[in-house]
VOLUMLUM-233346 format. One record per residue (C-alpha): x, y, z; residue number from 1; residue in three letters. Coordinates in steps of 0.25 Angstrom, whole numbers, padded with zeros to 4 digits. Each point is the difference from the previous one (the first is absolute). Example, Ala and Ser with C-alpha at 12.3 -4.5 7.8 and 13.67 -1.06 7.14 Angstrom:
// VOLUMLUM-233346
<site u="0049" v="-0018" w="0031" resi="1" resn="ALA"/>
<site u="0006" v="0014" w="-0002" resi="2" resn="SER"/>
This chain:
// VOLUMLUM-233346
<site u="0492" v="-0807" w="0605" resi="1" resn="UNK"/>
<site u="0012" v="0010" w="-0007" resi="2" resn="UNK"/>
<site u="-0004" v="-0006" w="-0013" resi="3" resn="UNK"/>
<site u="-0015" v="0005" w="0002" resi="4" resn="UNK"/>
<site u="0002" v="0015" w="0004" resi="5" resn="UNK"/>
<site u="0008" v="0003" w="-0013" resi="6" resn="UNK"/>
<site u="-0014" v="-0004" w="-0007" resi="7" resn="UNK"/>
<site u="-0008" v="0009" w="0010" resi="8" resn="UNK"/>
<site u="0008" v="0012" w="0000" resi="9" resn="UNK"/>
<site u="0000" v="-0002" w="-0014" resi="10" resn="UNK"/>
<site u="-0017" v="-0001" w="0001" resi="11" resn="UNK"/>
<site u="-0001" v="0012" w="0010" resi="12" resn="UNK"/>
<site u="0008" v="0009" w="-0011" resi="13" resn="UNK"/>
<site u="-0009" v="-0005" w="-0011" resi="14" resn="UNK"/>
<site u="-0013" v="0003" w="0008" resi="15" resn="UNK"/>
<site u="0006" v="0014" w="0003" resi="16" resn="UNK"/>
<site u="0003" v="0005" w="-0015" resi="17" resn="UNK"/>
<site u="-0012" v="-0007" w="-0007" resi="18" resn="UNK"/>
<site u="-0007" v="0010" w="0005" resi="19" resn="UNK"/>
<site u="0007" v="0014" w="-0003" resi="20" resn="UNK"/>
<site u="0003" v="-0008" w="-0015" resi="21" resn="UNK"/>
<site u="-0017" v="-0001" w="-0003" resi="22" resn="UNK"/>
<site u="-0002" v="0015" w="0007" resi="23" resn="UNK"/>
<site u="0012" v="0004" w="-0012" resi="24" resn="UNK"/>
<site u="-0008" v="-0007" w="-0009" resi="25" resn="UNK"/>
<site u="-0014" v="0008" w="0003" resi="26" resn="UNK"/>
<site u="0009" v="0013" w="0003" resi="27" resn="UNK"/>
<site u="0003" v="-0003" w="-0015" resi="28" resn="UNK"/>
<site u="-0014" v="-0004" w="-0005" resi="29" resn="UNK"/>
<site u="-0007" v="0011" w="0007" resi="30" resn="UNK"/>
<site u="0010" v="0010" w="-0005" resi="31" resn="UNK"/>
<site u="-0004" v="-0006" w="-0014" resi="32" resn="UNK"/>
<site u="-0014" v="0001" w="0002" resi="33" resn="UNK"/>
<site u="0000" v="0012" w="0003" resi="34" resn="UNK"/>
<site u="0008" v="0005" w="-0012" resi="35" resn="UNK"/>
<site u="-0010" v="-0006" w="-0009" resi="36" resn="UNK"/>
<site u="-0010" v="0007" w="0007" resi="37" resn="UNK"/>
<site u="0006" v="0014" w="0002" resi="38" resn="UNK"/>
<site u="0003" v="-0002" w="-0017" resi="39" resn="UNK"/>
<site u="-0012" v="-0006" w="-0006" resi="40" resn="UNK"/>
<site u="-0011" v="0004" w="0010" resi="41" resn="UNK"/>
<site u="0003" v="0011" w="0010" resi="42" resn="UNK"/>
<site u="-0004" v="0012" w="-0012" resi="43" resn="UNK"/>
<site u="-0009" v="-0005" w="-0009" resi="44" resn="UNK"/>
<site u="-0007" v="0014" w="-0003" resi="45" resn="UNK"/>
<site u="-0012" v="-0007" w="0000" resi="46" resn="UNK"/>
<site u="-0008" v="0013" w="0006" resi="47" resn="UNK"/>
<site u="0004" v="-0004" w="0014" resi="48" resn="UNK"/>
<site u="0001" v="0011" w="0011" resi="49" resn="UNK"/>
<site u="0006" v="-0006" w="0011" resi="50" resn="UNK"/>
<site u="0009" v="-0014" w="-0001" resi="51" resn="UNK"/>
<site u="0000" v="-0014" w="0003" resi="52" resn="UNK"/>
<site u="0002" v="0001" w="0014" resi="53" resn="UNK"/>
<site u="-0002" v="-0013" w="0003" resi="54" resn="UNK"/>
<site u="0012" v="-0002" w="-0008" resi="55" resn="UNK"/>
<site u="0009" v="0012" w="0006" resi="56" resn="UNK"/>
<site u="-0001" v="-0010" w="0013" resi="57" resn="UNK"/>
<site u="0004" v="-0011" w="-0006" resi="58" resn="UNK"/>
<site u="0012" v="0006" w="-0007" resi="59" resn="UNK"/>
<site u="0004" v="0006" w="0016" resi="60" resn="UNK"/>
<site u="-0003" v="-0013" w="0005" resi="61" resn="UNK"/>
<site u="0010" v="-0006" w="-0010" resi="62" resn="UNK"/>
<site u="0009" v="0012" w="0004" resi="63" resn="UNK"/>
<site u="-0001" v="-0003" w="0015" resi="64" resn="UNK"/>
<site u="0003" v="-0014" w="-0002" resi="65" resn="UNK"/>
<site u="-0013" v="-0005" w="0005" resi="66" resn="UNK"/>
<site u="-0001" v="-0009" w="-0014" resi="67" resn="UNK"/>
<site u="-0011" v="-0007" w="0004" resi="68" resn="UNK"/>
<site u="-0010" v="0012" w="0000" resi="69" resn="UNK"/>
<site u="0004" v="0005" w="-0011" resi="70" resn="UNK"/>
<site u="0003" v="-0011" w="-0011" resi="71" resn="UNK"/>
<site u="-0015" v="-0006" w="0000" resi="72" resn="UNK"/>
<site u="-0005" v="0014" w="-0001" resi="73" resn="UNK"/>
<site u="0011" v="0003" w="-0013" resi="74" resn="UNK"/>
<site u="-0003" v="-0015" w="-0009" resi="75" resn="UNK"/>
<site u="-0016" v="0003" w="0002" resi="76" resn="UNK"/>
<site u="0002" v="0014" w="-0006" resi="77" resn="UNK"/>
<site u="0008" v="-0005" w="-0011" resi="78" resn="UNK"/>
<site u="-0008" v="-0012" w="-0004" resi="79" resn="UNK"/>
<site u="-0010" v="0008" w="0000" resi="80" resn="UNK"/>
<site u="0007" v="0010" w="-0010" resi="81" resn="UNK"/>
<site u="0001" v="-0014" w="-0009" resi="82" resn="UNK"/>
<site u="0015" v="-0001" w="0003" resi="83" resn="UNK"/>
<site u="0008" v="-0012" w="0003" resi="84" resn="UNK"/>
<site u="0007" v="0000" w="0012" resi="85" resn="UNK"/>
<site u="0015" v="-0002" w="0001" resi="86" resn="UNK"/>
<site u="0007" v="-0014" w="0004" resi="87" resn="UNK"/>
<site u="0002" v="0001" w="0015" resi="88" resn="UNK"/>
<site u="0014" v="-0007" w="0005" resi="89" resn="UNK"/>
């Protein structure tokens, strides 16, 4: 039995960082995404009175931390602007 709780204490600190390590990963994605965006697509001076604001609340998701409203919404804007997304890690 001592031999066995090393293992799972070893497992419970695992199962706790796994997640904050993915939300730094989409904290960082989302933040690129929302670079792209903000560079290449948020002034296009194509005529455009008022701006993308389905975009806006995808770029203030990603800012509130809440990545998975705003992720989806960013890679569709940008594949529809004909731009490869970046490598997510």
């Amino acid at each position: 039995m001592s031999r066995k709780l090393p293992l799972l204490l070893a497992i419970l600190f695992a199962s706790f960082l796994a997640p904050s390590a993915a939300m730094a990963d989409d904290a960082s994605y989302c933040a690129e995404l929302s670079s792209l965006y903000r560079r290449y697509l948020g002034n296009q001076g194509n005529g455009q009175i008022f701006p993308d604001v389905t975009a806006g609340v995808a770029m203030d998701e990603c800012a509130k931390g809440n990545y998975a409203a705003g992720i989806p919404v960013l890679e569709k804007k940008l594949t529809d602007g004909r731009f490869t997304l970046p490598k997510r890690t």
